[in-house]
DOTORDO-723266 format. One line per field, with one value per residue (C-alpha): residue number from 1; y, z, x. Coordinates in nm, 2 decimals. Layout:
lolo = [NUM,...] $
py = [Y,...] $
pz = [Z,...] $
px = [X,...] $
//
This chain:
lolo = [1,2,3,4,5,6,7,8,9,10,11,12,13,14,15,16,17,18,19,20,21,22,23,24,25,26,27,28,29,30,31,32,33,34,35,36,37,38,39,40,41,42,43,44,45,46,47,48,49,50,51,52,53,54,55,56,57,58,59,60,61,62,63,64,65,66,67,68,69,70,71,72,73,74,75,76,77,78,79,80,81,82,83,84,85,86,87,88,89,90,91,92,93,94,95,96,97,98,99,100,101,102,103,104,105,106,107,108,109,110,111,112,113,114,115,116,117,118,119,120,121,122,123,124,125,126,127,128,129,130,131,132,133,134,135,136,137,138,139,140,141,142,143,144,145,146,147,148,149,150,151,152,153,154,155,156,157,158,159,160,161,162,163,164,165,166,167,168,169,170,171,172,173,174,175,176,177,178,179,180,181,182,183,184,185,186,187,188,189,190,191,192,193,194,195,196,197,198,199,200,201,202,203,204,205,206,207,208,209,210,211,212,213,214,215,216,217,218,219,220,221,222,223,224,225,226,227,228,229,230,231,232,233,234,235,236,237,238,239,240,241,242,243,244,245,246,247,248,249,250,251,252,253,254,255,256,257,258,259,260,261,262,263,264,265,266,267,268,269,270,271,272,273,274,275,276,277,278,279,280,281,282,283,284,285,286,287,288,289,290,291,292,293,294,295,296,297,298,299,300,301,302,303,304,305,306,307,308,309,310,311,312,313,314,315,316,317,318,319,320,321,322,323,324,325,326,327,328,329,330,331,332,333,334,335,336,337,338,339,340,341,342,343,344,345,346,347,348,349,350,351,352,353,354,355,356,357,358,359,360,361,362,363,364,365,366,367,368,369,370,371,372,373,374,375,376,377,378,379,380,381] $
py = [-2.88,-2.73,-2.61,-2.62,-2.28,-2.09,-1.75,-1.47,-1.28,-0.93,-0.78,-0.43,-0.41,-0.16,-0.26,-0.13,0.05,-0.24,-0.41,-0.13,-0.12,-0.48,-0.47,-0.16,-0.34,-0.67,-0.46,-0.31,-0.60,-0.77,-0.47,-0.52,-0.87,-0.86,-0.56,-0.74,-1.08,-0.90,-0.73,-1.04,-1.20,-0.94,-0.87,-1.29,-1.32,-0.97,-1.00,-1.38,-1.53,-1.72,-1.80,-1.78,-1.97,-1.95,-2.21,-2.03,-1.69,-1.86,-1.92,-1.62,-1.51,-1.69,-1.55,-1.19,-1.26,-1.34,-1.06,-0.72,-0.52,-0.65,-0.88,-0.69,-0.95,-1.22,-0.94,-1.03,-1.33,-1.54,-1.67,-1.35,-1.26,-1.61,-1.50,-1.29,-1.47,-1.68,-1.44,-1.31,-1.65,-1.60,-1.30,-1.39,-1.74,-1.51,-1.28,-1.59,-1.69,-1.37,-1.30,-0.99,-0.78,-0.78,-0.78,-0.44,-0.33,-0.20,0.16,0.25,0.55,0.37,0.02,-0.18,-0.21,-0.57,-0.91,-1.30,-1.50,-1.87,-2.14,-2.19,-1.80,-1.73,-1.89,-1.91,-1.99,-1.94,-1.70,-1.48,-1.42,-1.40,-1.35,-1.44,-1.21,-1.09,-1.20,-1.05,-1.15,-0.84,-0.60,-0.77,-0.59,-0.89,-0.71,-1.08,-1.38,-1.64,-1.98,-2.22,-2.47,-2.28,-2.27,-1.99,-2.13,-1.76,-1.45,-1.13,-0.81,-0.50,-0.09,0.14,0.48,0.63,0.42,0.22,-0.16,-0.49,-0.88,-1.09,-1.48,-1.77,-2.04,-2.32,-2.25,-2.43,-2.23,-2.34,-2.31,-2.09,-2.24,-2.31,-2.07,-2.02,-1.64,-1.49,-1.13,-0.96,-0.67,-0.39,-0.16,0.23,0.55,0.70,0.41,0.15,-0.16,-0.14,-0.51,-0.69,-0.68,-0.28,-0.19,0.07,0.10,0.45,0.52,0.61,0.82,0.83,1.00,1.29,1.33,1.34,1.55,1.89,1.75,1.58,1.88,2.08,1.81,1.86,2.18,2.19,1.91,2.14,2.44,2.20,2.21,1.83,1.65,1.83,1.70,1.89,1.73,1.41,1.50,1.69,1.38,1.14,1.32,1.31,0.91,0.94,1.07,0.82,0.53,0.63,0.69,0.33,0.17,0.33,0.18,-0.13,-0.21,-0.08,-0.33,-0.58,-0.55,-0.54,-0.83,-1.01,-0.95,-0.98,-1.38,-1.46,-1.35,-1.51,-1.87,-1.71,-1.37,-1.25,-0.95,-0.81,-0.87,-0.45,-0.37,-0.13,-0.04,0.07,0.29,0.44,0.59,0.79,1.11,1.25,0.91,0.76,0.94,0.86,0.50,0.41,0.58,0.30,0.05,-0.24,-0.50,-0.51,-0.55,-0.84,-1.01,-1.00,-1.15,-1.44,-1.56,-1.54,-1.71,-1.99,-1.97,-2.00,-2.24,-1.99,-1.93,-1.63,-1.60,-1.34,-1.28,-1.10,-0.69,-0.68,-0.83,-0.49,-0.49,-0.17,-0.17,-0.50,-0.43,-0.68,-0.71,-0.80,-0.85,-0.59,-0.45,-0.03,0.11,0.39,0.48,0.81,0.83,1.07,0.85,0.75,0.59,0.49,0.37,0.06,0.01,-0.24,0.03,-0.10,0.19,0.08,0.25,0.20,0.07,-0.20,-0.28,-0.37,-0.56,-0.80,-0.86,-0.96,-1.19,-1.34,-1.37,-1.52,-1.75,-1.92,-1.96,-2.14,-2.37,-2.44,-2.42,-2.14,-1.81,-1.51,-1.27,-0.96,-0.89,-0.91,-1.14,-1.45,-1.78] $
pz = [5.61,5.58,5.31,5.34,5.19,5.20,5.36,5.40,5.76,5.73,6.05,6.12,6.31,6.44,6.35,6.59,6.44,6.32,6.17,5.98,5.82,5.76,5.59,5.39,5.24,5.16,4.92,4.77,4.70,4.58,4.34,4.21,4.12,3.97,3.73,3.65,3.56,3.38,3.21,3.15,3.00,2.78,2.67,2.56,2.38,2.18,2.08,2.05,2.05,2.38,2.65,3.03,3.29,3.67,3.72,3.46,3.61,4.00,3.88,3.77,4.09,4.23,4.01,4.08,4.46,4.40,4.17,4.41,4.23,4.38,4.69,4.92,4.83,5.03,5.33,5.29,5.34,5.02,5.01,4.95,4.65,4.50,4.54,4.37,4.07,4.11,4.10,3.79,3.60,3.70,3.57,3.20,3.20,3.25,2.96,2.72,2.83,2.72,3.09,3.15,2.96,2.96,3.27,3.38,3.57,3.96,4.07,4.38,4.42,4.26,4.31,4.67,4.87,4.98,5.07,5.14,5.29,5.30,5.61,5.60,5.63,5.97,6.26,6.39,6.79,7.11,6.85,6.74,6.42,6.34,6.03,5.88,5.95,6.29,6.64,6.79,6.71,6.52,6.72,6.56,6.67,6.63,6.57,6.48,6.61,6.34,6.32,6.59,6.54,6.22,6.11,5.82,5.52,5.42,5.55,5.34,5.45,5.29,5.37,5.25,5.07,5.41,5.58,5.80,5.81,5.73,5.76,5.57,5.72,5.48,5.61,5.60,5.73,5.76,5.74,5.73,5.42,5.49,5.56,5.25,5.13,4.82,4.77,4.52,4.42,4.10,4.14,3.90,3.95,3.88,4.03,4.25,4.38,4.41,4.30,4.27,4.40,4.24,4.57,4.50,4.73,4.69,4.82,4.85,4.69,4.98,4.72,4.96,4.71,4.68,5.01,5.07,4.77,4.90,5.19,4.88,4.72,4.95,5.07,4.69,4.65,4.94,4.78,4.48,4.67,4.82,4.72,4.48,4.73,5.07,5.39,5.38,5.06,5.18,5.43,5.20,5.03,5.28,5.40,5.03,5.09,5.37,5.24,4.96,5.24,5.41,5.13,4.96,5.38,5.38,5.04,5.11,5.44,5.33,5.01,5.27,5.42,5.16,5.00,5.34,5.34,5.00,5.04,5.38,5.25,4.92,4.74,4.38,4.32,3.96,3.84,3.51,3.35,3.31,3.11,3.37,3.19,2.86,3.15,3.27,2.97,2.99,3.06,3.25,3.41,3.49,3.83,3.94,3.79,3.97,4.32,4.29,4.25,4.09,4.01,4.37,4.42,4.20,4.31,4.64,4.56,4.40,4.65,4.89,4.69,4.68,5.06,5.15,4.89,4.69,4.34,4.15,3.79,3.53,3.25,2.93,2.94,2.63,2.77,2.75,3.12,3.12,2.81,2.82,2.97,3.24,3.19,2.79,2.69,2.46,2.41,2.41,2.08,2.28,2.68,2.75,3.06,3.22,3.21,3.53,3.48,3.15,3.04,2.78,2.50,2.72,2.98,3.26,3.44,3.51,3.77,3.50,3.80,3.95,3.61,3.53,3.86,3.79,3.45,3.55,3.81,3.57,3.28,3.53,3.68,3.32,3.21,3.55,3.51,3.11,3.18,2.90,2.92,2.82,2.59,2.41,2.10,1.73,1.96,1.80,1.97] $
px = [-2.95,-2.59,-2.38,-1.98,-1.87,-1.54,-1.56,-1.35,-1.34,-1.23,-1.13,-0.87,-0.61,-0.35,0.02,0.32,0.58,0.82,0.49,0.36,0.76,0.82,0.43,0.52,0.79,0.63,0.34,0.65,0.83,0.50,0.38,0.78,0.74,0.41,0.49,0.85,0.72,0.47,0.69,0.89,0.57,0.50,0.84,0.89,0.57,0.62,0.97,0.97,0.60,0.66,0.45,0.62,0.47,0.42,0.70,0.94,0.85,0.92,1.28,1.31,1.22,1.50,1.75,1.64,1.75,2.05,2.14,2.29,2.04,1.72,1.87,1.61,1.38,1.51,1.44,1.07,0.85,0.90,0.50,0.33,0.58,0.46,0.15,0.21,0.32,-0.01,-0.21,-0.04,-0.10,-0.46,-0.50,-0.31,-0.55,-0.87,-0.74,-0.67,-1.00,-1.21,-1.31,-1.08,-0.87,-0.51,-0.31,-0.21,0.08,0.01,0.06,0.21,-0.06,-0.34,-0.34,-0.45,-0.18,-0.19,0.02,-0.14,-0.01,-0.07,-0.10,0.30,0.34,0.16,0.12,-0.25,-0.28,-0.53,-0.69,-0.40,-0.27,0.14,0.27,0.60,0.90,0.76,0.78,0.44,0.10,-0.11,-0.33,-0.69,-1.00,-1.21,-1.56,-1.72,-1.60,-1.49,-1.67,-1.59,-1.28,-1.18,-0.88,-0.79,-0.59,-0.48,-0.41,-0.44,-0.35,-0.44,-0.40,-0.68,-0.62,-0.69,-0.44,-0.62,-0.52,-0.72,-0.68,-0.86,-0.93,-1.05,-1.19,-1.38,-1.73,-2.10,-2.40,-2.70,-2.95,-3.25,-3.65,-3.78,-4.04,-4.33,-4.19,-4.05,-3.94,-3.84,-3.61,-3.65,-3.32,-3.36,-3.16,-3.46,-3.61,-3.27,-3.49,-3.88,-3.98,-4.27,-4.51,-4.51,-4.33,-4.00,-3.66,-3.55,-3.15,-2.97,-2.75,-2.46,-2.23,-2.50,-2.53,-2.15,-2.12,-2.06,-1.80,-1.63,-1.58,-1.45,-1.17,-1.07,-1.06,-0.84,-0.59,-0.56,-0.44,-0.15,0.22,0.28,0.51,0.46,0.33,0.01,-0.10,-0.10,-0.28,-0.53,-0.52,-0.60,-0.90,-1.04,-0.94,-1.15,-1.43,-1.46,-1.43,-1.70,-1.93,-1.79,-1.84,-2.22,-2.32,-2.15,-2.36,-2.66,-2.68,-2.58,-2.87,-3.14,-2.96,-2.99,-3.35,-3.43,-3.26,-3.40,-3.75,-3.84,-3.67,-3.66,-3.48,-3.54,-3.31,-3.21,-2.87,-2.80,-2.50,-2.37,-2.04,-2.21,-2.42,-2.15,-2.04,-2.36,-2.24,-2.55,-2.66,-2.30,-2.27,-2.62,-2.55,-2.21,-2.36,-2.68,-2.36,-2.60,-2.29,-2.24,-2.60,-2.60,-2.25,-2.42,-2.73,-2.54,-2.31,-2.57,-2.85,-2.53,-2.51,-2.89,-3.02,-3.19,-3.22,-3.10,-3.23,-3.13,-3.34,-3.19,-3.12,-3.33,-3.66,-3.89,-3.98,-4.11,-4.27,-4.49,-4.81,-4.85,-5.22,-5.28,-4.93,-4.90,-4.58,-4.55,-4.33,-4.17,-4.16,-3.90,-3.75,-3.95,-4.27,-4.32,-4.67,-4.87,-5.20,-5.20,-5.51,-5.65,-5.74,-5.41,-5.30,-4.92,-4.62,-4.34,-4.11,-4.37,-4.52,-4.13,-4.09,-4.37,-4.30,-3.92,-4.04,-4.29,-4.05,-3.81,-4.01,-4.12,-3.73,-3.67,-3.98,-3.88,-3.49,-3.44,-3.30,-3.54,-3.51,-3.62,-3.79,-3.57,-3.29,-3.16,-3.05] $
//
């Protein structure tokens, strides 16, 4: 069997000169737009309790061409500035619906450079890309090929702290769900061992960060000795950029891999719903906690459970995993940190980490036979 998804193709690519300009000045002009009908937005609704919407902030758009002051928009293509304005109105119907907070302007130092552009803005043919506004096709390394007879329906391109270049394809593609299979895994996440899987078995934290840790520091220590506004900071400033990039590139393909294995392998994934912000505030874990990056752990585990015809379940953060003895079902009043192995009344001898594991996966795999969430101990609902 095959599942119809849509999937996004991310490839670099070196720009000429004239591209690299023309580029520069369409995530300008988009960054401009966004903040000003945000602006516009906020301003309306606090000074007069109205609500602007994408088709009142697209005239407005309009108008601001045609005013002397910001003409320089017509300079650019016009579809990534309304994407702009779309993705604005996504943002303000995600805060209205409790799923984010509110919209936030985006900084030209801090915020991801980046323009899409939509089938009527580039020109796809004999496998190169064009985009709006410029007569050659871009430079693509194509590192994968994409899937045969696509055709992308947007085009995002983005520039990284470190300056290197990227285009993002969407298309339409058909992979095929995986061999159906009796396995199943629960995931226990920690900081030494990155999960602890219910079959006993341990995957080592990478800890990319750590390892990096002493390059990092150097790079910015040598960014604070630089002049604000000369040449050699940015430089000094780009190779801090590139540090980060390769730490954030080694995490990144090293949880695609586990999360490859971990869906290929077993039909059930069980994991825990962590509340990784409230983590983070942890002063003494939070650096240990955003290295182990677990939300991108789990985003990754869902889309590709989707994919694959697997199924993800997430049992409640309150369910005492480590606690329970797997054995007699007791539950254990308290169980520091620094316990790495305990003994219940009943005589069980239990690794915190595996103990937790197979109580996750057998926690999990009741709610998905019954239908019902799980939780902890004291919870309502």
């Amino acid at each position: 069997m095959t599942r119809q998804v849509k999937r996004a193709f991310k490839y670099r690519f070196y720009p000429t000169g004239e591209q690299a300009a023309e580029l520069s000045r369409t995530f300008g002009c988009v960054r401009l737009v966004y903040n000003k009908a945000l602006e516009q937005r906020t301003r309306a609704w606090y000074r007069e309790r109205r609500r602007i919407s994408y088709v009142q902030s697209s005239a407005a758009l309009t108008q601001w061409k045609k005013t002397g002051e910001l003409a320089f928009l017509s300079e650019v293509s016009s579809v990534p500035l309304q994407q702009a304005l779309r993705h604005l109105q996504t943002a303000f119907a995600n805060f209205f619906a409790k799923r984010a907070k509110y919209p936030r302007c985006k900084s030209r130092k801090k915020s991801r450079a980046s323009a899409e552009y939509t089938r009527s803005a580039f020109t796809w043919r004999d496998g190169k890309l064009t985009l709006a506004k410029m007569t050659d096709p871009l430079d693509v390394r194509w590192s994968r090929p994409l899937p045969e007879g696509a055709e992308p329906t947007t085009a995002t391109v983005s520039r990284d702290s470190v300056g290197r270049w990227f285009v993002s394809l969407l298309c339409q593609d058909t992979i095929a769900l995986a061999p159906a299979t009796d396995a199943a895994v629960g995931l226990d996440a920690g900081i030494t061992c990155l999960v602890t899987l219910s079959t006993g078995e341990k995957v080592a934290n990478p800890k990319h960060e750590r390892r990096d840790r002493a390059r990092l520091a150097r790079a910015q220590r040598d960014l604070s000795r630089k002049a604000k506004g000369s040449a050699n900071r940015e430089k000094a400033r780009r190779r801090v950029a590139g540090v980060h990039a390769r730490i954030a590139d080694r995490r990144r393909d090293f949880l695609h891999q586990l999360t490859t294995r971990l869906v290929r392998e077993n039909q059930t994934v069980v994991i825990e719903d962590l509340a990784v912000r409230n983590l983070l505030k942890n002063g003494t874990l939070a650096r240990a906690v955003s290295d182990a990056s677990w939300t991108d752990l789990r985003s990754m585990l869902e889309y590709k459970c989707a994919w694959y015809g697997r199924e993800l379940v997430v049992i409640d953060r309150w369910f005492p995993s480590s606690k329970l003895c797997g054995a007699c079902g007791t539950v254990r009043g308290k169980l520091p940190l620094n316990v790495r192995a305990w003994t219940c009344d009943c005589g069980s001898v239990h690794d915190r980490d595996v103990n937790a594991a197979r109580n996750i996966l057998a926690a999990g795999l009741a709610a998905s036979a019954c239908g019902d969430g799980v939780r902890g101990p004291n919870r309502s609902g």
